[in-house]
PALUMDO-371160 format. One record per residue: residue number from 1; residue in one letter; z, y, x of N, C-alpha, C, O, CB in turn. Coordinates in steps of 0.001 Angstrom, whole numbers. Each point is the difference from the previous one (the first is absolute). Glycine has a CB too. Example, Ala and Ser with C-alpha at 12.3 -4.5 7.8 and 13.67 -1.06 7.14 Angstrom:
# residues 2
+-----+------+---------+---------+---------+---------+---------+---------+---------+---------+---------+---------+---------+---------+---------+---------+---------+
:  nr : rest :    n.zz :    n.yy :    n.xx :   ca.zz :   ca.yy :   ca.xx :    c.zz :    c.yy :    c.xx :    o.zz :    o.yy :    o.xx :   cb.zz :   cb.yy :   cb.xx :
+-----+------+---------+---------+---------+---------+---------+---------+---------+---------+---------+---------+---------+---------+---------+---------+---------+
:   1 :    A :    7800 :   -5690 :   13190 :       0 :    1190 :    -890 :       0 :    1200 :     900 :     665 :     -19 :    1036 :     581 :   -1154 :   -2928 :
:   2 :    S :   -1966 :    2223 :    1542 :      60 :    1190 :     820 :     730 :    1090 :    -770 :     169 :    1108 :     509 :   -2314 :   -1736 :     675 :
+-----+------+---------+---------+---------+---------+---------+---------+---------+---------+---------+---------+---------+---------+---------+---------+---------+
//
This chain:
# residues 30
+-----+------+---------+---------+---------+---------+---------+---------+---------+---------+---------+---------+---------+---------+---------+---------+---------+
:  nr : rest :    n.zz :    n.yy :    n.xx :   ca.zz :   ca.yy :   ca.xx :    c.zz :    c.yy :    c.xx :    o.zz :    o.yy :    o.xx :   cb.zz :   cb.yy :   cb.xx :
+-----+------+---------+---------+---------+---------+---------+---------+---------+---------+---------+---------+---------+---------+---------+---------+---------+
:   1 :    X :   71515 :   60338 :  107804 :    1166 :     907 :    -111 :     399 :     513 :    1373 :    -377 :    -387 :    1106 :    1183 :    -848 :   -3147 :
:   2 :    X :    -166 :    1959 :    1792 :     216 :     954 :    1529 :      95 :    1483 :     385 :    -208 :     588 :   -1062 :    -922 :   -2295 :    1471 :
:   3 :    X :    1286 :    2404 :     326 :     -71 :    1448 :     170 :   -1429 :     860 :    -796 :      -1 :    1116 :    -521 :    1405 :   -1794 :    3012 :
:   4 :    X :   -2286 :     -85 :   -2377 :   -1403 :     645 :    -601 :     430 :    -167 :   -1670 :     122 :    1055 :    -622 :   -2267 :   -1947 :    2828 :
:   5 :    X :    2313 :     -47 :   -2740 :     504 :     107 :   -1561 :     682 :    1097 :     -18 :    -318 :     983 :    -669 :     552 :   -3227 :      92 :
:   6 :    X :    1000 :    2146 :    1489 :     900 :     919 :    -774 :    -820 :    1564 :     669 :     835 :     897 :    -119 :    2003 :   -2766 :     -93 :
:   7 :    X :   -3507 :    2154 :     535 :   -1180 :    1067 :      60 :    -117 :     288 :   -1388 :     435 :     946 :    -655 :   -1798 :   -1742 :    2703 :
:   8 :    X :     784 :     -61 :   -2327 :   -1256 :    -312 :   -1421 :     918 :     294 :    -931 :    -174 :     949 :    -765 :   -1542 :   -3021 :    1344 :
:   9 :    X :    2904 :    1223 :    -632 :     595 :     664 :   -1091 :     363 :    1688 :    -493 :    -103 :     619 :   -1059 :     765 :   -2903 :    1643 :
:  10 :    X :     -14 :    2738 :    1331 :     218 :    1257 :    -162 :    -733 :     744 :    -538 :     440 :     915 :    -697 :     489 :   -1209 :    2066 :
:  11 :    X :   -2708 :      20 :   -1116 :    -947 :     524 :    -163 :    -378 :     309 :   -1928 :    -339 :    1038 :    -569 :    -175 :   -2244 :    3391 :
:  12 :    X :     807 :    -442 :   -3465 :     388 :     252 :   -1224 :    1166 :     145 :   -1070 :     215 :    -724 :    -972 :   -1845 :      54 :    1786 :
:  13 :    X :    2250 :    1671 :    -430 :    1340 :     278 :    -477 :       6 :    1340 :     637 :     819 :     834 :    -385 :     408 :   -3240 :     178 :
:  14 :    X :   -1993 :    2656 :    1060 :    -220 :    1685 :     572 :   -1014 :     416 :    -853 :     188 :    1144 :    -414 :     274 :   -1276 :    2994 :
:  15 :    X :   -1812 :    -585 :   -3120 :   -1071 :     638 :    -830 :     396 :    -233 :   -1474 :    -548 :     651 :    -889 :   -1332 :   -1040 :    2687 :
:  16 :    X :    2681 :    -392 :   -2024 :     966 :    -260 :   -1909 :   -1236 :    -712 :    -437 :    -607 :     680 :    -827 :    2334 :    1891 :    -172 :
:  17 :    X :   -2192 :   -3479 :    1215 :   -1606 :    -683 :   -1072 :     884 :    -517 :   -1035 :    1135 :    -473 :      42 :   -3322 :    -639 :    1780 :
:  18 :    X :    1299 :    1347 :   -2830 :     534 :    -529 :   -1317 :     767 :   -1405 :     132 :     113 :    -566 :    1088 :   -2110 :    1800 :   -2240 :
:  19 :    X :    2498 :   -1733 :     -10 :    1074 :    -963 :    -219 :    -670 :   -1519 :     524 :     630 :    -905 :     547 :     523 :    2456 :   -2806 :
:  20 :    X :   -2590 :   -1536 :    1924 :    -697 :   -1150 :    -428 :    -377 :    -430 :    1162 :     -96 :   -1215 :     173 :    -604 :    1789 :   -2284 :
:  21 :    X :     366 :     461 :    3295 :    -447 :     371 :    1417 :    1104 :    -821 :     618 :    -277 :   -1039 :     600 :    -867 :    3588 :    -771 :
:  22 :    X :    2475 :   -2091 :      37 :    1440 :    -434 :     889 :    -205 :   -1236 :    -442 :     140 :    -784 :     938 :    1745 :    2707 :    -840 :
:  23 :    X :   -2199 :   -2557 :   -1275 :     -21 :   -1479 :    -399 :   -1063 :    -740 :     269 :    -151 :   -1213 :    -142 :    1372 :    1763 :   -1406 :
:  24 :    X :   -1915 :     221 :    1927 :   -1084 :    -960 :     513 :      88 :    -454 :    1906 :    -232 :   -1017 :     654 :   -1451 :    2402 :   -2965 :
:  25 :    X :    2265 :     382 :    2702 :     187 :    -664 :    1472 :    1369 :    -643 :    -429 :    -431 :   -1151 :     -78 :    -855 :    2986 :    2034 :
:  26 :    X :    2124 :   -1912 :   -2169 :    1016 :   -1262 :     -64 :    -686 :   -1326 :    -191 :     336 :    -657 :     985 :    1390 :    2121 :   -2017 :
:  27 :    X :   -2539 :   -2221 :     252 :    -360 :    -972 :    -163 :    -931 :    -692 :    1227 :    -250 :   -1185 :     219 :     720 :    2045 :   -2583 :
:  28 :    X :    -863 :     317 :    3045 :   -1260 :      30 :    1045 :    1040 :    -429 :     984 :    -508 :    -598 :     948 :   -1533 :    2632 :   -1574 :
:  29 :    X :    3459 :   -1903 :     701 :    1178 :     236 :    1242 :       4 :   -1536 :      62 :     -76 :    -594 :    1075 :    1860 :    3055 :   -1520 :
:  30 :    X :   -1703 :   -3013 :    -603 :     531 :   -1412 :    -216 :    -624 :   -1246 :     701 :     464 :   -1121 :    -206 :      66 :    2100 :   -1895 :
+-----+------+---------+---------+---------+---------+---------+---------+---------+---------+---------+---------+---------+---------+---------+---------+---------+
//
């Protein structure tokens, strides 16, 4: 965790990937 995540996130929530995508990198976060 750190400045590069919150990259990554921006990165997915700037391209919208499907629902299943956001739930999968959430689980990957953990």
């Amino acid at each position: 965790a750190g400045i590069a995540s919150g990259s990554s996130w921006m990165a997915l929530f700037s391209s919208h990937p499907p629902i299943e995508e956001r739930v999968a990198a959430l689980e990957s976060m953990r």
